[in-house]
C-alpha positions as a Markdown table, in Angstrom:
| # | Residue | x | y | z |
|---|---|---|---|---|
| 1 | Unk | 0.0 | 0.0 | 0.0 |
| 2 | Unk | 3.4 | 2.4 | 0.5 |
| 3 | Unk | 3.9 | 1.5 | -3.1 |
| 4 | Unk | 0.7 | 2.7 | -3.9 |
| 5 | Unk | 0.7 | 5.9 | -2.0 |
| 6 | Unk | 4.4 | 7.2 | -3.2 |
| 7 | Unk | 3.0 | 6.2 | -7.1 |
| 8 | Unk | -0.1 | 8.1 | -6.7 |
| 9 | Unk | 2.0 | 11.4 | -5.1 |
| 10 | Unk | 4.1 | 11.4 | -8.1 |
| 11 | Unk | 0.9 | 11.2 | -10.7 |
| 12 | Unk | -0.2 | 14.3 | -8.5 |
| 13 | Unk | 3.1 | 15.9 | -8.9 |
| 14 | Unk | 3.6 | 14.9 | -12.3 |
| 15 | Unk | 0.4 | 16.5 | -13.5 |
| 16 | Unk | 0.7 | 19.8 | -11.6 |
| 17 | Unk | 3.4 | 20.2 | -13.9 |
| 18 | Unk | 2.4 | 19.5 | -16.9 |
| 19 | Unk | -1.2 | 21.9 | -16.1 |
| 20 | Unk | 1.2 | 24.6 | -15.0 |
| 21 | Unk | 3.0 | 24.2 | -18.3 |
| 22 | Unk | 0.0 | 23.9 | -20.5 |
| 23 | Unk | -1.2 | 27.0 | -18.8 |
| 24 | Unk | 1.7 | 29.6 | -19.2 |
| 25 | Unk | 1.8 | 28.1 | -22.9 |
| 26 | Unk | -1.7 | 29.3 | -23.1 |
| 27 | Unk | -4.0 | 26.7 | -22.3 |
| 28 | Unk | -6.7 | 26.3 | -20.3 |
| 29 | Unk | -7.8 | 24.8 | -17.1 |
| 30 | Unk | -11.1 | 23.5 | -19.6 |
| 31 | Unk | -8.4 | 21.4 | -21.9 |
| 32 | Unk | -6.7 | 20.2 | -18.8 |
| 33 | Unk | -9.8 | 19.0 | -17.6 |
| 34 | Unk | -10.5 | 17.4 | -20.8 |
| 35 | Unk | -7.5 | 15.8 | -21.0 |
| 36 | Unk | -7.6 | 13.8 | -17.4 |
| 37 | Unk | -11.4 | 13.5 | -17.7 |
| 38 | Unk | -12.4 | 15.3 | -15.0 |
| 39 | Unk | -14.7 | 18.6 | -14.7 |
| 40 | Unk | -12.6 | 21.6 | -14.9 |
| 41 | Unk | -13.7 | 22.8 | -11.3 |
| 42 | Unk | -12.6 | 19.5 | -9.8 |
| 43 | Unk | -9.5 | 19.9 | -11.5 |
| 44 | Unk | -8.9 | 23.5 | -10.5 |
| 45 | Unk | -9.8 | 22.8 | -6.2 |
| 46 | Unk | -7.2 | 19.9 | -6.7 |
| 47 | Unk | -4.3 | 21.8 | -8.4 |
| 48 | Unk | -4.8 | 25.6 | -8.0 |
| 49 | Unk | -2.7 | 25.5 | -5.1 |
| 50 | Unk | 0.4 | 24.1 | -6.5 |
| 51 | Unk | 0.3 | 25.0 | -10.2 |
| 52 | Unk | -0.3 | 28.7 | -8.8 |
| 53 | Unk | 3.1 | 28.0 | -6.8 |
| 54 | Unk | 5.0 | 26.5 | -9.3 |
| 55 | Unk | 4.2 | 29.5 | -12.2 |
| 56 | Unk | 5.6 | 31.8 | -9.5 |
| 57 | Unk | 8.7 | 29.7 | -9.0 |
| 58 | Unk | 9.7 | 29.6 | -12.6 |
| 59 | Unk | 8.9 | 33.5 | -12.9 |
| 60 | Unk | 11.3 | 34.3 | -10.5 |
| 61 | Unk | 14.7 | 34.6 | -11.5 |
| 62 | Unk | 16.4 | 32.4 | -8.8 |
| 63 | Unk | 19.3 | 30.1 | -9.8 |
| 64 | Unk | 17.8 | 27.6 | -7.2 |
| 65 | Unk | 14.0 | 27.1 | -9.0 |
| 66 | Unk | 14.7 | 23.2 | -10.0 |
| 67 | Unk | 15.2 | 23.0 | -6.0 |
| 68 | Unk | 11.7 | 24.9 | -4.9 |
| 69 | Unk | 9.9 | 22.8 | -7.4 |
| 70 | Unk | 11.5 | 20.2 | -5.8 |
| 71 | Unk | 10.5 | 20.8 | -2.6 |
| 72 | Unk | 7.6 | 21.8 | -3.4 |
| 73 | Unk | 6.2 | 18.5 | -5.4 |
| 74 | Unk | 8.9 | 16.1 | -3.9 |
| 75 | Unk | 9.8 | 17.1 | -0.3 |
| 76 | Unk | 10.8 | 14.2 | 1.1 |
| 77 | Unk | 13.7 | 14.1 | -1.7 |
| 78 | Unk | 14.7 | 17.2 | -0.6 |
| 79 | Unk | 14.8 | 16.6 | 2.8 |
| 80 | Unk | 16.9 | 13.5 | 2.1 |
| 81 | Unk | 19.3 | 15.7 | 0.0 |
| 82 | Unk | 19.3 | 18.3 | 3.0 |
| 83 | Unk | 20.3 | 15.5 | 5.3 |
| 84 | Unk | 23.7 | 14.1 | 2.6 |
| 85 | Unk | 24.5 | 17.5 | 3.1 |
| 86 | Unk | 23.8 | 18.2 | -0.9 |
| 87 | Unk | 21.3 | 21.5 | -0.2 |
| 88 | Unk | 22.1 | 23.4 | 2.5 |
| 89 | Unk | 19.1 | 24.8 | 4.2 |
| 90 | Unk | 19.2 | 29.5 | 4.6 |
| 91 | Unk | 17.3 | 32.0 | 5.2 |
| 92 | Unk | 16.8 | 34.8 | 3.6 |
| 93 | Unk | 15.0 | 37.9 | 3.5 |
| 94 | Unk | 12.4 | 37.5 | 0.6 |
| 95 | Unk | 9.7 | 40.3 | -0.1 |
| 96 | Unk | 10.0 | 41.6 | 3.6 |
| 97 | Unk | 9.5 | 38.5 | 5.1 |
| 98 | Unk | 12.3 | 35.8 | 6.2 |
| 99 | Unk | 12.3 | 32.8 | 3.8 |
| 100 | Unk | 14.0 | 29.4 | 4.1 |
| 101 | Unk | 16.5 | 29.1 | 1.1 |
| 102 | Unk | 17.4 | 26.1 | -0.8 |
| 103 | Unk | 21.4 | 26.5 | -2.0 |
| 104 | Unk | 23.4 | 23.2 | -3.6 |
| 105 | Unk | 26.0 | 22.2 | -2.2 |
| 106 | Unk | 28.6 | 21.4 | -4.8 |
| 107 | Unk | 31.1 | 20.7 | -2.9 |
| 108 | Unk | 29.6 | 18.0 | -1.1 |
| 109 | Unk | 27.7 | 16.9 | -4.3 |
| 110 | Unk | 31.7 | 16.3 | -6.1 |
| 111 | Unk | 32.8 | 14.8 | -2.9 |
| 112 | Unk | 30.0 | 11.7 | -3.0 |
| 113 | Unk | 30.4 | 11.3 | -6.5 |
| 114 | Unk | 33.9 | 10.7 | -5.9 |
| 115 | Unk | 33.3 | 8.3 | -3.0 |
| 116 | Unk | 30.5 | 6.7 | -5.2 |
| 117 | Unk | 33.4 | 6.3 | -8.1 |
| 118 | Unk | 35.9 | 4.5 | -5.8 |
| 119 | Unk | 35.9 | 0.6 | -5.3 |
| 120 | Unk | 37.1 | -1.9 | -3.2 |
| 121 | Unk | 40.7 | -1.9 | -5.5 |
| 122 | Unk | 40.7 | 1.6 | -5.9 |
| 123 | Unk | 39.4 | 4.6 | -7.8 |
| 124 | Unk | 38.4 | 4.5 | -11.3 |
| 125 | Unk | 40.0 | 5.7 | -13.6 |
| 126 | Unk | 39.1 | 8.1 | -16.7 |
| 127 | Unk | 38.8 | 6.1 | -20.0 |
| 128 | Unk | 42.1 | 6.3 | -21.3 |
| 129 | Unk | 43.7 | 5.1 | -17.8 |
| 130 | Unk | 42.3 | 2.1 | -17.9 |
| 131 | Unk | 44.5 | -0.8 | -18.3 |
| 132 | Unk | 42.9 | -3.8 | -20.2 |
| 133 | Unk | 43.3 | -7.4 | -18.3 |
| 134 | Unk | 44.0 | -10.1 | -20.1 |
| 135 | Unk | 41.7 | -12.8 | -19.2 |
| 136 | Unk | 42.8 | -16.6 | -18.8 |
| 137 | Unk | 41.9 | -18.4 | -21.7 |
| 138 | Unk | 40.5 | -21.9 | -21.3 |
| 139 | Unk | 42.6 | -25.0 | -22.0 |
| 140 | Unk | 41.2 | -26.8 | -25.5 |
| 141 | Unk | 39.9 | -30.5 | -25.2 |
């Protein structure tokens, strides 16, 4: 039932998208209805909220909108990107008011990779590093 619950969340957060982009490429909340076969006041009570949210996001001129949508449609990713260290958590003052910020963390973003790169024997290598290993061929009968 997890399953379920995490699959549904992303068909919400996947179609808040995609109305929020057929909106600001001027189309309606009527054909959005149409297309999920729903009536268009349905649709709008479900979705206002968060397609409303994510046109202002990618209005703004942040460098960090990927990151707000992100938290907005897919907290719990974020959260577990906060925690690796990979987003570091601000504030900020936004409009007058105090704001949490989302910044990356590149630093600590090129140090996992790194750690994710290295084996057992080693680092890898870049392509043309890489030593080819003769393997034992097997004895003809």
């Amino acid at each position: 039932m997890e399953r379920l619950r995490v699959i549904e969340q992303e068909i919400k957060a996947e179609r808040a998208l995609l109305i929020a982009e057929l909106l600001a490429t001027g189309g309606t909340w009527q054909k959005a209805a149409d297309a999920c076969k729903v009536q268009k006041q349905t649709l709008h009570k479900a979705f206002k909220d968060k397609v409303n949210s994510i046109s202002g996001i990618c209005k703004d001129t942040s460098p960090e909108q990927v990151l707000r949508v992100m938290d907005l449609l897919h907290h719990q990713t974020v959260v577990l990107l906060i925690r690796k260290g990979h987003v570091d958590v601000q504030t900020a003052i936004v409009n007058a008011r105090r704001e949490r910020v989302l910044r990356r963390n590149p630093k600590a973003i090129a140090a996992e990779q790194r750690v994710v790169r290295s084996r057992a024997d080693g680092p890898l290598r870049s392509g043309g590093d890489v030593r080819k290993v003769p393997l034992p061929r097997r004895q003809a009968s």
